[in-house]
Backbone as CSV, one residue per row, in Angstrom:
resi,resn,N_x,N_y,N_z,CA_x,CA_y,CA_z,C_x,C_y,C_z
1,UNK,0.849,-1.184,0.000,0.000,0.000,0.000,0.887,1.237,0.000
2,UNK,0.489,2.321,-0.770,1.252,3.325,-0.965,0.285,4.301,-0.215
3,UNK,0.340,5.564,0.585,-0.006,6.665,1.071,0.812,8.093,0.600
4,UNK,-0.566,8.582,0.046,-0.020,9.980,-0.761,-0.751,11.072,0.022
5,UNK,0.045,11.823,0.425,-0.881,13.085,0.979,-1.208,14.326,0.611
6,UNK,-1.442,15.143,1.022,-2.290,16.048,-0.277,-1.139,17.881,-0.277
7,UNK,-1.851,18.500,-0.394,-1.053,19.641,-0.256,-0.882,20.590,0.911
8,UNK,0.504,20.598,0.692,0.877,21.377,2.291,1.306,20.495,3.369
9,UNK,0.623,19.212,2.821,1.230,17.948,3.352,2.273,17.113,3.594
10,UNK,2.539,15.888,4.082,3.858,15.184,4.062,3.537,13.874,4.688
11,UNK,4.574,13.101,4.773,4.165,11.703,5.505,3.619,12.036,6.902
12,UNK,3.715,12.852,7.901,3.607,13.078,9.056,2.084,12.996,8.774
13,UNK,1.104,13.095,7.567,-0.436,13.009,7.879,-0.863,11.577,8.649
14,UNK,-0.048,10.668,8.072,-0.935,9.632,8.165,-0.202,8.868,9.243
15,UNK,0.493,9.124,10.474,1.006,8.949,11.573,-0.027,7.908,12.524
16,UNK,-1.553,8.352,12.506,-2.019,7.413,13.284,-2.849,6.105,12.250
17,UNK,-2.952,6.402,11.089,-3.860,5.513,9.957,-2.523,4.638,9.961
18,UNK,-0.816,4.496,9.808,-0.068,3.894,8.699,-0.021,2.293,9.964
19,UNK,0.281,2.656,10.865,0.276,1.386,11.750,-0.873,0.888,11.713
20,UNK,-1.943,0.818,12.182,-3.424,0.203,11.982,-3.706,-0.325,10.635
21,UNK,-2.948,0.321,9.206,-2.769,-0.134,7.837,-2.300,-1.312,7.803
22,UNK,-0.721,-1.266,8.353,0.179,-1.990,8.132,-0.144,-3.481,8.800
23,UNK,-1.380,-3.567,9.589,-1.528,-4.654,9.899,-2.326,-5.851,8.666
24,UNK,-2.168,-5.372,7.724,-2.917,-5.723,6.617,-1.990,-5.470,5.450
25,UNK,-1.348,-4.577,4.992,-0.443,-4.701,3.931,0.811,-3.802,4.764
26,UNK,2.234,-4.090,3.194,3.636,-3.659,3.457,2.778,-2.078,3.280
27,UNK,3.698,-1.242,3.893,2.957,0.540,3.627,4.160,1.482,3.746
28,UNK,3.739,2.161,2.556,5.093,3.027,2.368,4.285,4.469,2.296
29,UNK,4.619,5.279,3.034,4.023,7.071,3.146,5.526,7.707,2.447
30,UNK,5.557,8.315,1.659,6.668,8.976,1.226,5.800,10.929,0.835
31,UNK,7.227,11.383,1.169,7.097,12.812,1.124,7.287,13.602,-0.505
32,UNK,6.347,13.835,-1.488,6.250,13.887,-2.748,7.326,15.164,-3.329
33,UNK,8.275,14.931,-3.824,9.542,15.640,-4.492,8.362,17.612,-4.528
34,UNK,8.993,18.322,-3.680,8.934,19.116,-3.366,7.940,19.712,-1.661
35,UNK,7.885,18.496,-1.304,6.595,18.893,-0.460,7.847,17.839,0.875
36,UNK,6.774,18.409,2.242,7.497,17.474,3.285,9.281,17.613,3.405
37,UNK,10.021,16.914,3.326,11.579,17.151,3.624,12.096,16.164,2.501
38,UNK,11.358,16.083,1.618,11.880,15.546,0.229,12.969,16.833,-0.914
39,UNK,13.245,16.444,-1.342,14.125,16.949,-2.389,13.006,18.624,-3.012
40,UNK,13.577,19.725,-3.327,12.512,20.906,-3.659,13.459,21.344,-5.231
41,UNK,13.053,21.054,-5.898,13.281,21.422,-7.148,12.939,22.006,-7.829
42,UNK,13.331,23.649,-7.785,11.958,24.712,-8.309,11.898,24.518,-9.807
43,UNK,12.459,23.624,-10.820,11.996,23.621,-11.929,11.170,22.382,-12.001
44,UNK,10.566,21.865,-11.156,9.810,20.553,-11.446,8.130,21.040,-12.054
45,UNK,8.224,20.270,-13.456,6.639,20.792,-13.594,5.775,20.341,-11.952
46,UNK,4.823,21.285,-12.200,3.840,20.791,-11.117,2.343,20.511,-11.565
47,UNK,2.045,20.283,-12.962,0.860,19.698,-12.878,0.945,18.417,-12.524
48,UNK,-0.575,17.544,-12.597,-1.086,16.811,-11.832,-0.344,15.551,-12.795
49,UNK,-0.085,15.601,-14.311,0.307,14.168,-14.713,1.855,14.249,-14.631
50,UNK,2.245,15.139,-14.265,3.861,15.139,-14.254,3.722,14.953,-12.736
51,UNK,3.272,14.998,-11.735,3.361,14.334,-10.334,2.832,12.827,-10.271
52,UNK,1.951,12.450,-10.801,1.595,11.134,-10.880,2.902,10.256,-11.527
53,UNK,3.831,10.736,-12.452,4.964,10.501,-13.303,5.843,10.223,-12.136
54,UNK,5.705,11.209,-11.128,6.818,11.037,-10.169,6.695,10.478,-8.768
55,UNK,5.229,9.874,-8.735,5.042,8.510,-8.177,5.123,7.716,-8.558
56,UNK,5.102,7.290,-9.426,5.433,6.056,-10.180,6.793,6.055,-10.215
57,UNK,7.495,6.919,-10.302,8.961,7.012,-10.183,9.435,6.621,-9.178
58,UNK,9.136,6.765,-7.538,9.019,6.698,-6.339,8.776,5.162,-6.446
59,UNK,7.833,4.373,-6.463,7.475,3.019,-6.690,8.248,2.520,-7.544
60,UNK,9.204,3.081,-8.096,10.078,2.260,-9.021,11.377,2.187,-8.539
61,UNK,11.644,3.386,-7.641,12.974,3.161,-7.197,12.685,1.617,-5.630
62,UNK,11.422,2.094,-5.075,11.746,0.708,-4.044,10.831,-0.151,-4.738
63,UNK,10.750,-0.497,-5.994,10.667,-2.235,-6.143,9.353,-2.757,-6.366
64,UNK,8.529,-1.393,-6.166,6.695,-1.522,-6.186,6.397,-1.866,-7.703
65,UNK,5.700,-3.472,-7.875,5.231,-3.461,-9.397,3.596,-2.688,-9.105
66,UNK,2.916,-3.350,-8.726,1.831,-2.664,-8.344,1.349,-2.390,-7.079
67,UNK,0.145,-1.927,-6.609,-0.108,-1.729,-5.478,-1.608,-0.901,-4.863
68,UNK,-2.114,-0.959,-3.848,-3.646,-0.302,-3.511,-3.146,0.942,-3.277
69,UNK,-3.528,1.863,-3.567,-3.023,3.395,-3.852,-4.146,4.008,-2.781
70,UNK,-3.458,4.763,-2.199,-4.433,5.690,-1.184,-3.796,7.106,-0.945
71,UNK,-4.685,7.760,-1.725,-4.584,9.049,-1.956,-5.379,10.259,-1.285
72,UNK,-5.173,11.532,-0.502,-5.462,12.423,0.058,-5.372,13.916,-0.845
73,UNK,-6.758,14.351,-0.528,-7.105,15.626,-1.560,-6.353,15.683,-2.683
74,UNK,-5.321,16.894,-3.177,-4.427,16.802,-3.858,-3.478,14.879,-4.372
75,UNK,-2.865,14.660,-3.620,-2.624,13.604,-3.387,-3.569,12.205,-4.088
76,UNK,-4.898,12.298,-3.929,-5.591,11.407,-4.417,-5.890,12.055,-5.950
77,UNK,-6.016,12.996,-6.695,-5.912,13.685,-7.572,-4.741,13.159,-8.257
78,UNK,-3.693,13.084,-7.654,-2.371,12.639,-8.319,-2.470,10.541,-8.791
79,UNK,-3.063,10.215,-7.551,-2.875,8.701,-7.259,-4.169,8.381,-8.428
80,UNK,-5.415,9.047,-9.042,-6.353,8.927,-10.382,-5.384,8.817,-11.483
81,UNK,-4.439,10.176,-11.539,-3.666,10.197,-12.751,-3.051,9.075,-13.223
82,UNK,-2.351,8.336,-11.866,-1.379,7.490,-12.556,-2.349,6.138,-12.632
83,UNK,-3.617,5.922,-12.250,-4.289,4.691,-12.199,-4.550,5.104,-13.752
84,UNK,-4.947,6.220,-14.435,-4.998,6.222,-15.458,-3.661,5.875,-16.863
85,UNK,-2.883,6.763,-16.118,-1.691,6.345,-17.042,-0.820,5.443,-17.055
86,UNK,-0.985,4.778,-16.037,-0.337,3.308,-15.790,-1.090,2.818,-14.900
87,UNK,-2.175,1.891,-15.782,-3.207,1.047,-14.540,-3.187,-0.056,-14.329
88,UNK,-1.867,-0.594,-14.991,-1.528,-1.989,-13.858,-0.847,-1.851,-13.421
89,UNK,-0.027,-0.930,-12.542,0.227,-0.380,-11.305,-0.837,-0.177,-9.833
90,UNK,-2.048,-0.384,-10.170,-2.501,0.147,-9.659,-3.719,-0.757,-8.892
91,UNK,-4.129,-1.397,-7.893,-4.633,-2.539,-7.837,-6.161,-2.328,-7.755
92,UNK,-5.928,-0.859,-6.453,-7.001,-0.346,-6.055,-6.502,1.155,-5.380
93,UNK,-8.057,2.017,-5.695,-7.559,2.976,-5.860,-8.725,3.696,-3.849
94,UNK,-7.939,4.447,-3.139,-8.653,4.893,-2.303,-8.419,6.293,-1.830
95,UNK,-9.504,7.182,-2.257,-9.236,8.251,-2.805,-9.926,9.157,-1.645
96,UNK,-9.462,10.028,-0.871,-9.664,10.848,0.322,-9.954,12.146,-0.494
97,UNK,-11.307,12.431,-0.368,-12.109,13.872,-0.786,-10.855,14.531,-1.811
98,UNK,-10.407,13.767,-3.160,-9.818,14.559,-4.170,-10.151,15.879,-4.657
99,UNK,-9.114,16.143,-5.125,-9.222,18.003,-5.440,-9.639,17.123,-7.260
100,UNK,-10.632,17.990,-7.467,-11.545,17.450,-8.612,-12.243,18.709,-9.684
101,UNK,-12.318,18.602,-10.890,-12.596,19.909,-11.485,-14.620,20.433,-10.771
102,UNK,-14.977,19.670,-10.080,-15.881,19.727,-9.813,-16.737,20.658,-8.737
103,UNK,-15.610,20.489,-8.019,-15.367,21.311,-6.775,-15.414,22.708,-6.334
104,UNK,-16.244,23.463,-6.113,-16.231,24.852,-6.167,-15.719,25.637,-4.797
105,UNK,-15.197,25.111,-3.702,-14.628,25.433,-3.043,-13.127,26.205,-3.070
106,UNK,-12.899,27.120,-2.757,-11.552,27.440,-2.516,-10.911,28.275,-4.375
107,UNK,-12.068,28.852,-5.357,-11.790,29.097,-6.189,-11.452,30.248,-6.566
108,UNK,-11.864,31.687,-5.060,-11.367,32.640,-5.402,-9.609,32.611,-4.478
109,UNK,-9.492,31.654,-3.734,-7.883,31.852,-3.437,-7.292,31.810,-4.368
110,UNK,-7.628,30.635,-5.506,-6.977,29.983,-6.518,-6.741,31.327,-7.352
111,UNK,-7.960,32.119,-7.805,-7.163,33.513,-8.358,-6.755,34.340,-7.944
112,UNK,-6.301,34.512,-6.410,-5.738,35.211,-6.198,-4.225,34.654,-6.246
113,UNK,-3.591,33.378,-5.971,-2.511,33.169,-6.625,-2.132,33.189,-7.712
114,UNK,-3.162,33.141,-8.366,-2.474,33.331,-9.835,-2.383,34.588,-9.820
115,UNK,-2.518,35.490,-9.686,-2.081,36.920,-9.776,-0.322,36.887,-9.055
116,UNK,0.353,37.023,-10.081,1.649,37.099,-10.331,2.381,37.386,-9.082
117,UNK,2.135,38.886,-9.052,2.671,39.525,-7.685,2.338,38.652,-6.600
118,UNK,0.855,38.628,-6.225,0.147,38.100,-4.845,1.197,36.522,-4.578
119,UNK,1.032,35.696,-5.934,1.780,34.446,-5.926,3.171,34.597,-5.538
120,UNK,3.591,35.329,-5.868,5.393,35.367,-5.391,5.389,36.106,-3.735
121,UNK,4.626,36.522,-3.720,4.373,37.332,-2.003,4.333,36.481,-0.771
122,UNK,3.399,35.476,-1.441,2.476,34.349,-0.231,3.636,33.744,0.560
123,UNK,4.320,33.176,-0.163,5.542,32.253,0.868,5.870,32.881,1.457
124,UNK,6.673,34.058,1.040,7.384,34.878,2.560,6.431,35.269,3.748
125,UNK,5.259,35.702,3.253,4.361,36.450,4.148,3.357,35.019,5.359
126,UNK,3.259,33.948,4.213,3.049,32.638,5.220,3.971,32.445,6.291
127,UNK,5.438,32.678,5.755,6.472,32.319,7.006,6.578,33.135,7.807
128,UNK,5.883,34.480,7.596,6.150,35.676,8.392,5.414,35.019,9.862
129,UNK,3.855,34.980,9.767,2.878,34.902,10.191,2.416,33.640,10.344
130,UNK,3.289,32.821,11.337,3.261,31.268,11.444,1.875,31.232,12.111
131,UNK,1.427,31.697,12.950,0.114,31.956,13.795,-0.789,31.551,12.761
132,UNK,-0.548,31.280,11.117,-1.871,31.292,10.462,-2.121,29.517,10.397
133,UNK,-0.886,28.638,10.597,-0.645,27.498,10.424,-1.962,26.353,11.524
134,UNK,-2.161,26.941,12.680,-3.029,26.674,13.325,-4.593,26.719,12.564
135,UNK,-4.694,27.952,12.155,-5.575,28.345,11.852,-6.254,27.475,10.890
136,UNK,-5.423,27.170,9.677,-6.010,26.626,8.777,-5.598,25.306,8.694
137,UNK,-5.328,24.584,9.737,-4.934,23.261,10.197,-6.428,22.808,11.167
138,UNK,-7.191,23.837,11.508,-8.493,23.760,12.398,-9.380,24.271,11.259
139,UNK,-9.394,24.393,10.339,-10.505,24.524,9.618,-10.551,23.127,8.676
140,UNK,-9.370,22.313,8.513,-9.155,21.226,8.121,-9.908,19.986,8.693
141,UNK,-9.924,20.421,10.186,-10.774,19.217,10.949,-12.282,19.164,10.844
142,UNK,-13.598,18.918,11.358,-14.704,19.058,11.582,-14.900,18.804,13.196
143,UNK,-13.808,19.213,13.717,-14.178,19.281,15.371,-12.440,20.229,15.309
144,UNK,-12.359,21.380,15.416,-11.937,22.398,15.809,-10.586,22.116,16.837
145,UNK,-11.565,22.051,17.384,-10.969,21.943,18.967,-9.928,20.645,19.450
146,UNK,-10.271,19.411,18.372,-9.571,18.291,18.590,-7.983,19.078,17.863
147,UNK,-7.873,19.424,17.254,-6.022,19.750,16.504,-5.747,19.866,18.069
148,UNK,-4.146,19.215,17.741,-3.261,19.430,18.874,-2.346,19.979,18.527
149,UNK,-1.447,20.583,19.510,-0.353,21.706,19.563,0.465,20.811,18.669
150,UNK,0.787,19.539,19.016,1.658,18.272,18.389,1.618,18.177,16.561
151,UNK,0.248,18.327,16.431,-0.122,18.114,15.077,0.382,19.782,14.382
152,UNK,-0.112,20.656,15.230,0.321,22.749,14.497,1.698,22.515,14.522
153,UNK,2.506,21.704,14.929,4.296,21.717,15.267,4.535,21.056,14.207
154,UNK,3.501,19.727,13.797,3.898,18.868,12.448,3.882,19.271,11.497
155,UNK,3.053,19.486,11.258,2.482,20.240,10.055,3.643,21.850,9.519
156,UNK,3.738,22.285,10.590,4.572,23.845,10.294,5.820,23.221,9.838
157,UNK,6.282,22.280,10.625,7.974,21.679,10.707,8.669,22.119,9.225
158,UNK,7.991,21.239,7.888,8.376,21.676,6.503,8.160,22.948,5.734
159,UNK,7.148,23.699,6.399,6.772,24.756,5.623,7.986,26.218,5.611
160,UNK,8.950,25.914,6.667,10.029,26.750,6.686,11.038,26.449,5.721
161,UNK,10.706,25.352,5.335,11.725,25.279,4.565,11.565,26.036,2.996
162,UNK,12.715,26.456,2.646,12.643,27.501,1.566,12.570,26.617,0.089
163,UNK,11.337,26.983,-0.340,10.799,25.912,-1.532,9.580,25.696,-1.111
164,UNK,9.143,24.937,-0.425,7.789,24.007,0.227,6.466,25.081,-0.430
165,UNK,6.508,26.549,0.171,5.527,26.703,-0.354,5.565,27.307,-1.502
166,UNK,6.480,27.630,-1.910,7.028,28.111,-3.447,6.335,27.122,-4.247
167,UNK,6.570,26.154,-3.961,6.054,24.575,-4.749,4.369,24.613,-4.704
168,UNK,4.145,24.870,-3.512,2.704,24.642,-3.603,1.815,25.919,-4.372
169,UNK,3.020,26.974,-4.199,1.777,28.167,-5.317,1.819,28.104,-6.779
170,UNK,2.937,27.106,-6.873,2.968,26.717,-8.202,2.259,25.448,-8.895
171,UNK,1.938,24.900,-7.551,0.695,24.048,-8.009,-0.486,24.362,-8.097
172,UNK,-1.053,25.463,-7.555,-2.703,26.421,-7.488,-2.079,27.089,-8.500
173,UNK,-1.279,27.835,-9.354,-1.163,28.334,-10.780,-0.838,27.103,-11.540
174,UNK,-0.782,26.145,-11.404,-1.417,25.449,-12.439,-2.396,24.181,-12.521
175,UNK,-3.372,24.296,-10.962,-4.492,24.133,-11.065,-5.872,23.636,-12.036
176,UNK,-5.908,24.404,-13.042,-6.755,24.299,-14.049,-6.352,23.245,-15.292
177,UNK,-5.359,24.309,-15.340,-4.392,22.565,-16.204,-4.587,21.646,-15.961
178,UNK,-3.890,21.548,-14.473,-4.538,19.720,-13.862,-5.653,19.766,-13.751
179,UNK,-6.553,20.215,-13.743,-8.074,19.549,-13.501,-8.792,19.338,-15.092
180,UNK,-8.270,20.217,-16.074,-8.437,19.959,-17.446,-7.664,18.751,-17.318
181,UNK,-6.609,18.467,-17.465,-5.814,16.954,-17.729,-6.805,15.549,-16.803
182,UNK,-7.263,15.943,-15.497,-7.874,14.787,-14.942,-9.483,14.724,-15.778
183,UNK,-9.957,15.491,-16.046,-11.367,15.453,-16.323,-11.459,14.707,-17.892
184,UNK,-10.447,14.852,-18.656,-10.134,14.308,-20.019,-9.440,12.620,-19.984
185,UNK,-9.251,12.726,-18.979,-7.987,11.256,-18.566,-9.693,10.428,-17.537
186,UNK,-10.894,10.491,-16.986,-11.277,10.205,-16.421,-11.813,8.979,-16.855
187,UNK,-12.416,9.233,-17.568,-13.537,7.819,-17.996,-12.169,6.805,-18.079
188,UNK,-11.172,6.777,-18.214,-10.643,5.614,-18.077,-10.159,4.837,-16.617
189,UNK,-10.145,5.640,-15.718,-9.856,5.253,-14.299,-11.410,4.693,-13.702
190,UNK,-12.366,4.156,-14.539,-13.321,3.911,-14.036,-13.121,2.099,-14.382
191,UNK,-11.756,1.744,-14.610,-11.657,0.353,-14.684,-10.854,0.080,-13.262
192,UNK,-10.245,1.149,-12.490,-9.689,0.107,-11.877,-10.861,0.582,-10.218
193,UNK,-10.632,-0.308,-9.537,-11.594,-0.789,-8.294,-11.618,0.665,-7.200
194,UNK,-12.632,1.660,-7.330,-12.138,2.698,-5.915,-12.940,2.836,-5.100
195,UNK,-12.564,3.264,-4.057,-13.144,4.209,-2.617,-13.142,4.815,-2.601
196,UNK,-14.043,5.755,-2.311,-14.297,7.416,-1.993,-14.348,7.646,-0.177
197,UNK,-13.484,8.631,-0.210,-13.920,9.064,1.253,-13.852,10.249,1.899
198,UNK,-14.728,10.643,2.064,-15.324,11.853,2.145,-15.676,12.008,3.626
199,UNK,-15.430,13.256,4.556,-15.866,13.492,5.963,-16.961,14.688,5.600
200,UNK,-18.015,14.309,6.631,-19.251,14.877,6.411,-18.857,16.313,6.732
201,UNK,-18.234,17.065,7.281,-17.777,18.765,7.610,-16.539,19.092,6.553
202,UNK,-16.487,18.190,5.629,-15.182,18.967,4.843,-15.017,20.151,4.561
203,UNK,-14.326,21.149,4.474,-14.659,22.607,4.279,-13.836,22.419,3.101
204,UNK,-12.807,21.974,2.229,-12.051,21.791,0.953,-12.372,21.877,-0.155
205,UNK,-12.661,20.676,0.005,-13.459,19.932,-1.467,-14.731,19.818,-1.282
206,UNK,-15.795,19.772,-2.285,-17.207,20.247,-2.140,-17.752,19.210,-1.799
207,UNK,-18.630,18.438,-1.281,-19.107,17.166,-0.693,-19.922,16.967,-2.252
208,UNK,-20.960,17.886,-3.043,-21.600,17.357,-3.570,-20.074,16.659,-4.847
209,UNK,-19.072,17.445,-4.706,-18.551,16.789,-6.414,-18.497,15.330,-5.747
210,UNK,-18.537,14.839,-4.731,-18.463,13.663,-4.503,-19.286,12.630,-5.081
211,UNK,-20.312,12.555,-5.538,-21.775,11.934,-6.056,-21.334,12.082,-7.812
212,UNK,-20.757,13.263,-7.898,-20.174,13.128,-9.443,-19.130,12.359,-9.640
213,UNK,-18.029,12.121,-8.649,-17.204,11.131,-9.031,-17.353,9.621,-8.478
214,UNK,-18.547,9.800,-7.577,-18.780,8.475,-7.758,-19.538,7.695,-9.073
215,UNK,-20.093,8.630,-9.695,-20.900,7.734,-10.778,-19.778,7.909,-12.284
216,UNK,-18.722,8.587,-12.039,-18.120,8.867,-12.955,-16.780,7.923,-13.158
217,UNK,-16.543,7.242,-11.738,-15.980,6.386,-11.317,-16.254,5.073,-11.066
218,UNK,-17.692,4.544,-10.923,-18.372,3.668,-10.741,-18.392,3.007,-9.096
219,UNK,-17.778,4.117,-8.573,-17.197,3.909,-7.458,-17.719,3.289,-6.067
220,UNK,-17.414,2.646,-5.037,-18.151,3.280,-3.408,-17.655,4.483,-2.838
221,UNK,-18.830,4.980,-2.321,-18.602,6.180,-1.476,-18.780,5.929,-0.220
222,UNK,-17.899,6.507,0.753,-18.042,6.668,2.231,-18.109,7.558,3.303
223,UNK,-18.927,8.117,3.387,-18.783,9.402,4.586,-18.928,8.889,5.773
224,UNK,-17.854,9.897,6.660,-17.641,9.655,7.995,-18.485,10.547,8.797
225,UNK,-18.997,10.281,9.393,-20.147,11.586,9.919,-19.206,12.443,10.784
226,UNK,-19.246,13.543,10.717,-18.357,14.683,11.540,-17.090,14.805,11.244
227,UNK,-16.268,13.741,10.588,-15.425,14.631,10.121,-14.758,15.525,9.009
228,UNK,-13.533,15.956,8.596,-13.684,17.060,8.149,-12.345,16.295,7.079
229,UNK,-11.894,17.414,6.502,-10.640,17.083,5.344,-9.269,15.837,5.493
230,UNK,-9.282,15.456,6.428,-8.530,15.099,7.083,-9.146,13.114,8.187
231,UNK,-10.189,12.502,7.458,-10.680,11.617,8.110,-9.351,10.518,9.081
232,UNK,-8.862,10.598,8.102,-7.582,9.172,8.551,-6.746,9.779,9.946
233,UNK,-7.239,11.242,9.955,-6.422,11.772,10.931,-7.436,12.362,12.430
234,UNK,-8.232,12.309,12.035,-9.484,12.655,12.937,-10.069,11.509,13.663
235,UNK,-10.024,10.392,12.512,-11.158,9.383,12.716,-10.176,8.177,12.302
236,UNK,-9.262,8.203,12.701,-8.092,6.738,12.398,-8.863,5.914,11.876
237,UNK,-9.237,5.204,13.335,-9.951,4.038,13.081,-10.994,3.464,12.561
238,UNK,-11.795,4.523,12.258,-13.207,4.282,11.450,-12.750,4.546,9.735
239,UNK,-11.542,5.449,9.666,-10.843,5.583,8.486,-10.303,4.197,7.726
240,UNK,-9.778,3.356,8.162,-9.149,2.241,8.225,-10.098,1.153,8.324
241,UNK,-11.169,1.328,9.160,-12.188,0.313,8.962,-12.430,0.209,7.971
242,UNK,-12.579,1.244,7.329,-13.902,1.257,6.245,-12.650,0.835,4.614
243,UNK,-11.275,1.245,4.942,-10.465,1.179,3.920,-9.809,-0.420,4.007
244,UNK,-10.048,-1.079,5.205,-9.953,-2.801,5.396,-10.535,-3.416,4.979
245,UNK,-12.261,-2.765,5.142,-13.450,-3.526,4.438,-13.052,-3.538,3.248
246,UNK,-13.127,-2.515,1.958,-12.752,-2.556,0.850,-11.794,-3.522,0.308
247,UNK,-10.589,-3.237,0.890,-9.422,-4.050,0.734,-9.961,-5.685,0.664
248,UNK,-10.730,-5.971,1.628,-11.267,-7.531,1.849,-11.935,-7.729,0.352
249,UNK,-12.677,-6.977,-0.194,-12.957,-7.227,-1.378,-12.007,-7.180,-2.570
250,UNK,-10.933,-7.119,-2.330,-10.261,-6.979,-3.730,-9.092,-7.546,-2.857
251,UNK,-9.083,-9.127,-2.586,-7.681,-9.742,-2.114,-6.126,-9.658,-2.843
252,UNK,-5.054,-9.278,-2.146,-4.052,-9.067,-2.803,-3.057,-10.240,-2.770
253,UNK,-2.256,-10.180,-3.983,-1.757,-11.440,-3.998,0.081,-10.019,-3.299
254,UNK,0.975,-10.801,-4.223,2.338,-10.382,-4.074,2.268,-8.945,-4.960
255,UNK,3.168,-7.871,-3.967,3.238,-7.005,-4.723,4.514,-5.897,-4.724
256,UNK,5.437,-6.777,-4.347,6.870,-6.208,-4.478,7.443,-7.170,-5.104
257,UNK,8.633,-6.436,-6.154,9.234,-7.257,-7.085,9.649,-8.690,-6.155
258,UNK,9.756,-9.523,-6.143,10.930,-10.484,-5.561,10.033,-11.343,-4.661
259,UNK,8.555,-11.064,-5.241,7.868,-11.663,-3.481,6.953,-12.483,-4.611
């Protein structure tokens, strides 16, 4: 099992989901080439099929022929692409409230990064004003009050680093691109097996595009009642339930080279 996390993100999301996983498959969380304390390469394209390119790249350096893909907002956006562009890689696909052309949430930030100036501003002025890291780390949840000081410390840890969010405003300027590239690439990811999972308070991604990619996907859908962008991290264990059940339906044989 591979774990992809979404934007702004890093392996540190899935801290309480990867053990409770791992009792069921090998699980690898890796930090996606510019994001987390991975490698920041300000010439790396950043649309969505040139990141899916570089998961698959990732799975190629440790040995992954295929594997159940579990993907978070952004992140699950990326983990569609490559079920599309290489889908026997891909066993099963479990897709955490994807960033989707469907989605009408969060569309006037999106132009305000693209405005040239504003976009080159944001990083410094994010690092200025760490106080905002809380902020929008609690609008992430659907219970507020549960974020811990532990989790505002995790989460901030990479964002100092010079690149991290450079990277990410260069992924909201090219946004549209990727969601033109996924919406054209779609009808074919409706062959391989997915999960939807969706927390009933998401403030992100729009709950209804959810009902569109389930029928567009042929998919199951799952909502967690109360929580918010972030289920696997709110709701571990009911996260994992529901991503075990699935799994039980689509038994895995060997899925590292040599096994």
């Amino acid at each position: 099992m591979v774990l992809v996390h979404g934007l702004l993100a890093y392996s540190f999301s899935w801290r309480f989901a990867l053990p409770l996983l791992a009792r069921e498959r090998e699980v690898f969380a890796l930090d996606m080439p510019g994001s987390g304390l991975s490698d920041l390469d300000p010439t790396l394209d950043c649309r969505v099929e040139a990141a899916a390119g570089r998961l698959a790249g990732f799975m190629d350096a440790v040995g992954i022929r295929n594997c159940d893909l579990v993907g978070s907002s952004y992140g699950g956006t990326t983990s569609l692409m490559l079920s599309v562009r290489q889908p026997d890689r891909v066993r099963t696909l479990t897709l955490v409230s994807p960033a989707n052309p469907w989605s009408r949430i969060g569309r006037k930030r999106l132009a305000l990064l693209n405005i040239s100036i504003l976009g080159s501003l944001f990083p410094g002025f994010a690092r200025a004003v760490q106080s905002l890291d809380g902020y929008f780390l609690r609008r992430m949840y659907g219970d507020p009050h549960a974020v811990t000081e532990e989790a505002i410390r995790g989460y901030s840890a990479p964002l100092g680093r010079p690149g991290v969010l450079e990277h990410s405003v260069k992924i909201a300027q090219a946004w549209y691109a990727s969601m033109a590239q996924l919406q054209q690439a779609l009808p074919a990811a409706a062959l391989t097996p997915t999960l939807l999972i969706w927390g009933s308070k998401d403030r992100l991604v729009d709950r209804a595009s959810a009902e569109i990619l389930k029928q567009r996907l042929h998919a199951k859908l799952a909502v967690i009642p109360g929580a918010g962008h972030l289920p696997y991290e709110e709701c571990s264990d009911e996260f994992c339930r529901i991503v075990v059940e699935f799994l039980a339906e689509h038994p895995a044989t060997g899925v590292l080279d040599g096994k």
